[in-house]
C-alpha positions in Angstrom: 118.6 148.3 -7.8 121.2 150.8 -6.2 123.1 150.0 -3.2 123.2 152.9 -1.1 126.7 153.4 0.9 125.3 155.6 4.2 126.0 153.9 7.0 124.8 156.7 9.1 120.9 155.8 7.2 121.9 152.4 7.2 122.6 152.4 11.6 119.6 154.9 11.7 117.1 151.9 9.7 118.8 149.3 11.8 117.8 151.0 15.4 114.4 152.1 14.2 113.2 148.8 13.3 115.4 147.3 16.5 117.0 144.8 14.0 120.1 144.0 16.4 117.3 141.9 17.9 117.0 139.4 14.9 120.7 139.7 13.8 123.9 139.5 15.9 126.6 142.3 15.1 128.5 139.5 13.7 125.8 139.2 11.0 125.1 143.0 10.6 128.3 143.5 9.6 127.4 142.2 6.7 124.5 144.5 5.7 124.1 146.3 3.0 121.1 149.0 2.2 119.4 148.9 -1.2 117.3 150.8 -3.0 114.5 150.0 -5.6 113.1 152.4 -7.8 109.3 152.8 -7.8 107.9 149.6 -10.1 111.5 148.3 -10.5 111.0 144.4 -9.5 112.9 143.0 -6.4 112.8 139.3 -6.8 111.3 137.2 -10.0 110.0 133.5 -9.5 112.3 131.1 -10.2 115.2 132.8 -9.2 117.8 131.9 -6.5 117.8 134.0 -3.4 120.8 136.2 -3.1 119.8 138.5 -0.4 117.6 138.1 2.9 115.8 141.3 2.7 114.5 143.5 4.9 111.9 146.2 3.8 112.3 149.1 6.1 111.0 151.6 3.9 108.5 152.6 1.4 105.8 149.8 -0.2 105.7 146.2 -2.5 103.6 143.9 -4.3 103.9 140.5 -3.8 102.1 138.7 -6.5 102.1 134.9 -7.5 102.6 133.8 -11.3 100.9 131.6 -13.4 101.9 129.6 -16.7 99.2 131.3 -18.4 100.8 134.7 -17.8 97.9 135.3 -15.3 99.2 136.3 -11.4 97.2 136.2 -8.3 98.4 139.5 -5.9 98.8 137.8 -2.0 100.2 140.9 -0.1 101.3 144.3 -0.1 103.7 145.3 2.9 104.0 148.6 3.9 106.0 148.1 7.2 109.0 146.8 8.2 109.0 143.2 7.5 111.1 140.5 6.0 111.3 139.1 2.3 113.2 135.4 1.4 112.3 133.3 4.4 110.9 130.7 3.2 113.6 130.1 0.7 116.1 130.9 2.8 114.8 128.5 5.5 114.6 125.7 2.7 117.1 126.6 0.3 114.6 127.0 -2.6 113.9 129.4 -5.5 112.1 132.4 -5.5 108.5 131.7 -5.3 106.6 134.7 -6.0 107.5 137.9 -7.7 107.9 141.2 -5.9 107.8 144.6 -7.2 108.5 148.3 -5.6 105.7 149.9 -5.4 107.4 153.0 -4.6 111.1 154.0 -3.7 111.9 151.5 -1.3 114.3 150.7 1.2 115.6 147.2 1.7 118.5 146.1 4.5 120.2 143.1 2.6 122.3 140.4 3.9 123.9 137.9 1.5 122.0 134.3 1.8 125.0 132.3 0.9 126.4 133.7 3.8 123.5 133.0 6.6 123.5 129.8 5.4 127.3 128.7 5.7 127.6 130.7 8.8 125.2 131.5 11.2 122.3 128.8 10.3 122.2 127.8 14.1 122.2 131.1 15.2 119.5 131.0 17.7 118.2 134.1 17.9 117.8 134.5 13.8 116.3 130.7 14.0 114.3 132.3 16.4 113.3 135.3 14.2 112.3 133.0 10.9 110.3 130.8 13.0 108.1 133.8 14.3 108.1 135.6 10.8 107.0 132.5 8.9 103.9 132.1 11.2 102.9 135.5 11.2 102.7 135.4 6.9 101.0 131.9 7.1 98.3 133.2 9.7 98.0 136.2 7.6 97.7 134.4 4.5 95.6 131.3 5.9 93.3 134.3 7.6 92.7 136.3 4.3 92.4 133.9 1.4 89.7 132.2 3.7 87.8 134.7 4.0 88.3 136.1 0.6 87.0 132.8 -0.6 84.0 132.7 2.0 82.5 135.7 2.7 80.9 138.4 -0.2 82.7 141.6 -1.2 80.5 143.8 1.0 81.6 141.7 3.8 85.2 141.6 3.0 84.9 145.5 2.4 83.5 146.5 5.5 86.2 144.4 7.5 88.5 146.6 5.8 87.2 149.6 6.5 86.7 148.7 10.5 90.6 147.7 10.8 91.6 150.6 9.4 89.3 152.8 11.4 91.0 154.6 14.6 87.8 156.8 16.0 87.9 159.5 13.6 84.9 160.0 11.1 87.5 158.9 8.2 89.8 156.8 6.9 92.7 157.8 5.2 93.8 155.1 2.3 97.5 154.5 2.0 96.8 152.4 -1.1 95.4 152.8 -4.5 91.7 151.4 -4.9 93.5 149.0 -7.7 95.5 148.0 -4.7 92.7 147.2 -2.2 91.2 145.3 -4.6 93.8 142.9 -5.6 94.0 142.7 -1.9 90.2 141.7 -1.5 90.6 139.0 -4.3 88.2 141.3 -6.5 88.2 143.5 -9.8 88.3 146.9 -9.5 84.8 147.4 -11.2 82.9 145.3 -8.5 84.9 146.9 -5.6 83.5 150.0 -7.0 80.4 148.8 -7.1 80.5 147.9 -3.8 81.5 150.8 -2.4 78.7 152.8 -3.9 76.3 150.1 -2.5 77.6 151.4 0.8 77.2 154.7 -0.2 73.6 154.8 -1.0 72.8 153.1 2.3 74.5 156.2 4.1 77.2 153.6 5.7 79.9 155.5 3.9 81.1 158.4 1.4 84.2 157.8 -0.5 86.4 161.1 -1.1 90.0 161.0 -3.1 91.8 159.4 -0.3 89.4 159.3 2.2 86.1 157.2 2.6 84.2 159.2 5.9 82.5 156.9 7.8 78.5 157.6 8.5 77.7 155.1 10.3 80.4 153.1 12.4 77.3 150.6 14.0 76.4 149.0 10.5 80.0 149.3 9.2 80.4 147.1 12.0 78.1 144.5 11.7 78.9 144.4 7.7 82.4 143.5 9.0 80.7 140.4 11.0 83.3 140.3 13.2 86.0 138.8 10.8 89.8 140.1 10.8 91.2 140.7 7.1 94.6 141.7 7.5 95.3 145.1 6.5 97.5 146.1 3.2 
């Protein structure tokens, strides 16, 4: 980790991401801006919480691990959002590991310090409250259907909240990436996608998959909502 002293970048991540609305200037004054390498780990389970982050630019892993040195990935975030507040809200160690995915920029403010001084500050109560249902909706949402529905299903889903009217999608993330993210193996979301392929739904490029045929994309999806990476 680097901490990177530019308060101009620092002011100019703070009103982009309209932060002043979940800190008080009293708080910001604290900030500091960080950045992680590309596959240099943030946090590490079991750790204590330093820093309330937020990710304001660039991409990471968030992945869960197990005693058998297995992990299960939960999320990738790619957009601004907010890392610790769970164990910031209950004062517990880390719980998952996170890792840069590539160079990214993190707004840190020192957890010791939220916690002796601005715990009943409403509108960061406010702020953990809202971030804290969003990620268990999003995890409830996804691991549920992850569990329920087949790969082709889960696939398709994908592809539909991604699509924006075009006759392609562009894919932010690696295929490794999407399939962590659909609970698979790389091989079998391969597979898949070739499946769709030969019944001329879609037609995978480099970064691209161009869709043929937005109708039975559609009703692959069966109307269910997987989160986006």
């Amino acid at each position: 980790m680097k901490r990177v002293f530019d308060n101009k970048l620092l002011n100019n991540y703070i009103k982009k991401h309209n932060i002043e609305n979940i800190f008080d200037d009293e708080i910001l004054k604290y900030a500091q801006l960080h950045l992680y390498e590309e596959e240099e780990y943030i946090f590490e389970s079991g750790e204590n919480l330093e820093y309330y982050y937020l990710l304001v630019d660039g991409k990471i892993k968030i992945y869960y691990p197990f005693e058998n040195g297995k992990s299960m990935t939960l999320k990738f975030y790619k957009d601004f959002n907010t890392i610790g507040d769970l164990e910031l809200l209950k004062g517990i160690p880390i719980l998952c590991n996170i890792d840069a995915v590539e160079d990214t920029f993190l707004i840190a403010i020192p957890a010791t310090i939220i916690r002796e001084k601005y715990f009943d500050n409403v509108k960061l109560l406010h702020h953990l409250v809202d971030s804290l249902s969003e990620k268990l909706y999003g995890t409830i949402n996804n691991s549920s259907y992850n569990f329920v529905y087949p790969l082709i299903n889960r696939v398709a889903s994908y592809l539909v909240e991604h699509f924006t009217g075009k006759n392609y999608i562009i894919l932010n993330s690696s295929y490794l990436d999407i399939a962590q993210f659909l609970g698979t193996t790389y091989r079998h979301l391969n597979r898949t996608l070739k499946e769709m392929e030969s019944k001329s739904i879609i037609k995978c490029g480099d970064k691209k998959i161009y869709i043929l045929d937005i109708k039975k994309l559609r009703e692959l999806s069966k109307n269910i909502y997987v989160k986006p990476l």
